[in-house]
Structure formats: C-alpha cells, structure tokens
LUMMAR-385050 format. One line per 10 residues: for each residue y, z, x of N, C-alpha, C, O, CB. Coordinates in steps of 0.05 Angstrom, whole numbers, plus 5000, padded with zeros to 4 digits. Glycine has a CB too. Layout:
BEGIN
Y Z X Y Z X Y Z X Y Z X Y Z X; ...
REM end
This chain:
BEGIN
5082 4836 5201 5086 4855 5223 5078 4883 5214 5068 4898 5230 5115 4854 5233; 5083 4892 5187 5079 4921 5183 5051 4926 5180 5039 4946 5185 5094 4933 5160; 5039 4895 5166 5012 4903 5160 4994 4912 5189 4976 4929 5190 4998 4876 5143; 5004 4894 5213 4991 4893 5233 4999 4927 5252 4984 4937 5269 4998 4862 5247; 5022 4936 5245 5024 4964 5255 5009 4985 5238 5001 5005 5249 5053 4972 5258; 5006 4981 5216 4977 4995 5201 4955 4994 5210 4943 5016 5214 4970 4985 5178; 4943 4971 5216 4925 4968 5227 4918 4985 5254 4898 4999 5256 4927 4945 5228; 4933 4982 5268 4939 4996 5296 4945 5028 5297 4943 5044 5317 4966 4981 5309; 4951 5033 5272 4949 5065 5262 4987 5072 5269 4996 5095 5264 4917 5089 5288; 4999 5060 5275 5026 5058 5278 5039 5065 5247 5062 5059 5244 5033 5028 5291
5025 5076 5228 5043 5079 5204 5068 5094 5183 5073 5091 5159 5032 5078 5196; 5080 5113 5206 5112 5111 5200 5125 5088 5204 5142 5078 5189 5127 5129 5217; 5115 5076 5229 5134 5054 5243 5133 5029 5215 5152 5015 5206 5117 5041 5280; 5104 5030 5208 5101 5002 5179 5113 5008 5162 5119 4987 5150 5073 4994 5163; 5121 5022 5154 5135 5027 5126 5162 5022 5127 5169 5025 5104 5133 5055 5115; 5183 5016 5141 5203 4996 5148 5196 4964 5147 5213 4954 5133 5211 5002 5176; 5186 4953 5152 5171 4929 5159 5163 4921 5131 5173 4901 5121 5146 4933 5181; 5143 4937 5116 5130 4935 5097 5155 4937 5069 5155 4921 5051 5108 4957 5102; 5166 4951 5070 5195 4952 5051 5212 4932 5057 5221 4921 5037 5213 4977 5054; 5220 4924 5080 5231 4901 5073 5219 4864 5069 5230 4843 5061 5248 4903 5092
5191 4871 5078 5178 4851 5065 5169 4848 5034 5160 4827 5024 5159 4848 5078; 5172 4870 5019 5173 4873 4988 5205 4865 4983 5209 4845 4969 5163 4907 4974; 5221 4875 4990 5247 4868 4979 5253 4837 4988 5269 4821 4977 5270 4889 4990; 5240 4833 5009 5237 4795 5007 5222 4777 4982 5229 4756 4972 5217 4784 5033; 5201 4793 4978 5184 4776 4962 5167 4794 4939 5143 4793 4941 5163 4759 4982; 5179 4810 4916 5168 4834 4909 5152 4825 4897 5141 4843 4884 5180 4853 4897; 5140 4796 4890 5114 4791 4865 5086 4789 4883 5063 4792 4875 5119 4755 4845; 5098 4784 4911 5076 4789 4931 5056 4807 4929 5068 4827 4939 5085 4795 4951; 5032 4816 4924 5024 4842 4926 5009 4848 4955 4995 4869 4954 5006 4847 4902; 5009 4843 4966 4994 4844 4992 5005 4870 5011 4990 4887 5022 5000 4814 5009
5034 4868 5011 5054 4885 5027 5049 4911 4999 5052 4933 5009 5094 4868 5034; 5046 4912 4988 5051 4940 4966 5014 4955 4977 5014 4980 4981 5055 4927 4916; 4991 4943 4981 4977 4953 4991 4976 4962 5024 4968 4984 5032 4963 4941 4982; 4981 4949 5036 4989 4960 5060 5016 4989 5061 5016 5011 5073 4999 4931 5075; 5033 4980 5048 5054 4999 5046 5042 5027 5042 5046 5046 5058 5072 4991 5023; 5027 5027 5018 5005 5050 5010 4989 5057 5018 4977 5072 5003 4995 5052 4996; 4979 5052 5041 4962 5059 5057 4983 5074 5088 4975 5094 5100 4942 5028 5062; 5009 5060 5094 5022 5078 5110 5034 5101 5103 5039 5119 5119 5036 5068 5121; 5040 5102 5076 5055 5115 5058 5026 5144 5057 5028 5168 5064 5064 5089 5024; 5010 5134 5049 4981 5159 5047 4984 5171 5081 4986 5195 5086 4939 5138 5040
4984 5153 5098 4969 5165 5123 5003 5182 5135 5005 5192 5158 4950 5131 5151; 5017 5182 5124 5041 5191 5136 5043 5219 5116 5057 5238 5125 5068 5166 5134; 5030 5223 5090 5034 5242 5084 5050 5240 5055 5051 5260 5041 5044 5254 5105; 5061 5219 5047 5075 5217 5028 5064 5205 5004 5070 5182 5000 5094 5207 5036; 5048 5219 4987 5022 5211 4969 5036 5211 4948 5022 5209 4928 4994 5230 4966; 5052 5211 4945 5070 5206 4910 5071 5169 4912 5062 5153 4896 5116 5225 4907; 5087 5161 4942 5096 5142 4940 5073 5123 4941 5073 5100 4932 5114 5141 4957; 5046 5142 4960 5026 5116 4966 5014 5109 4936 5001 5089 4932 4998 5125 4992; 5019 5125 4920 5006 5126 4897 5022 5106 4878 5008 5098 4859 5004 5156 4888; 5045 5096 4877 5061 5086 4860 5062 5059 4878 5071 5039 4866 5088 5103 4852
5055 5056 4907 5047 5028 4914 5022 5013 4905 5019 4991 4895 5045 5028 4939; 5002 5037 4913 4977 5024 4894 4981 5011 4878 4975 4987 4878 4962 5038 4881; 4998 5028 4849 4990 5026 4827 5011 4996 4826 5004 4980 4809 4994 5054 4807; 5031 4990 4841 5047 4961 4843 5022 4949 4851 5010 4936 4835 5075 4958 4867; 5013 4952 4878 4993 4930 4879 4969 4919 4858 4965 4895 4856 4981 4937 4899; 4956 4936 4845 4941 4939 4821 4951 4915 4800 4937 4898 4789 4945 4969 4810; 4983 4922 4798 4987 4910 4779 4999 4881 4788 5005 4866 4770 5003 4926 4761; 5004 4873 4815 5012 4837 4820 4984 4832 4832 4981 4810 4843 5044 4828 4846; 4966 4848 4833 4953 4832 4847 4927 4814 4826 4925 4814 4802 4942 4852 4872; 4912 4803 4842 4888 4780 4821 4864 4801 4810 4861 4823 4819 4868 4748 4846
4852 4792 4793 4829 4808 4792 4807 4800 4802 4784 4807 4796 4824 4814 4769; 4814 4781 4822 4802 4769 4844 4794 4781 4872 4773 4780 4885 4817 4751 4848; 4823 4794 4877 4842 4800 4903 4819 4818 4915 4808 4836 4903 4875 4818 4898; 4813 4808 4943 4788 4827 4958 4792 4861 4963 4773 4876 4969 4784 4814 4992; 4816 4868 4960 4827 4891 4975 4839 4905 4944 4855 4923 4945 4853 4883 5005; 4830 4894 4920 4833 4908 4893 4811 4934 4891 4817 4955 4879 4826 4884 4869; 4785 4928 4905 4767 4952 4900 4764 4979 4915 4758 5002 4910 4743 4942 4901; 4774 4962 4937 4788 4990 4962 4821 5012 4950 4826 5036 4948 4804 4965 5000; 4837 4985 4943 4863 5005 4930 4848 5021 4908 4848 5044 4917 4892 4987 4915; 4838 5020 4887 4834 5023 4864 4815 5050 4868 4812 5065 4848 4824 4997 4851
4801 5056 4893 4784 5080 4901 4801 5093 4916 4802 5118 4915 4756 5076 4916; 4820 5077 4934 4844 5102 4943 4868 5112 4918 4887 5127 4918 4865 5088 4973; 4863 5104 4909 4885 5111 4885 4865 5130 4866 4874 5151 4858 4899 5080 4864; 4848 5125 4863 4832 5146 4849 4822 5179 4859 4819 5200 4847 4810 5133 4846; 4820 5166 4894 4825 5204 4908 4848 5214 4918 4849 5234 4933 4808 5212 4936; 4869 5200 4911 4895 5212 4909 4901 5220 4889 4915 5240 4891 4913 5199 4915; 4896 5210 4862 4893 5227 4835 4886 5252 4834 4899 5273 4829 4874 5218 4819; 4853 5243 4841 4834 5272 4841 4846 5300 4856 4844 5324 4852 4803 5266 4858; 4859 5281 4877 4870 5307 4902 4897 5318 4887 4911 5332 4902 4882 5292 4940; 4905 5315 4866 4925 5335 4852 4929 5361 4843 4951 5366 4833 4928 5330 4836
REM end
C-alpha cells in the first residue's frame, strides 16, 4: 500500500504504511527503498538517506532498483 501511494505522489501519507511494513518484515528491502524515496520527497533527507543506505545493505546485488537508490543516495550526499 505505501509503495503504491508513492507512486501516486501521495508521500507523507506512505511513510506510515511503509514503517509499518518494515517493522513487519525488516530483512525485506523493498519497503526501505520506497520509504526513502517518501522520506526525500517530503523533505526529510537525513532519514531518506539512512533508508537508502538500509536498502543498499538487504538488498541483492542483483536487485533492479539497487542502481536508482545508489544515485539517489549519492545526490543527497553531494547536496550537503
């Protein structure tokens, strides 16, 4: 559900949704990228930044949406 109110640009509303789907299943990494992406677009770049870096680290070095976090986490760096 939160991922899909991201999508929809709804992202204060995901970051409820998205937190309690990590505290369901925290090895998940799927919800820690989405989270960080509502977490960025809401303004709160510390946190989107420390979701990334969760997602980064459960996710595969497979995972399709590893090369997208990994460039938003890098201009949230730069933007310091």
């Amino acid at each position: 559900y939160g991922s899909t109110l991201v999508v929809t640009g709804q992202h204060a509303e995901a970051v409820a949704p998205l937190k309690k789907a990590i505290d369901l299943e925290p090895l998940y990494a799927a919800p820690h990228a989405a989270l960080g992406v509502a977490l960025e677009r809401t303004g709160d770049k510390a946190a989107a930044t420390a979701a990334y870096e969760r997602f980064l680290a459960l996710a595969s070095r497979r995972d399709p949406q590893r090369n997208a976090v990994t460039q938003r986490l890098g201009a949230l760096r730069a933007a310091r």
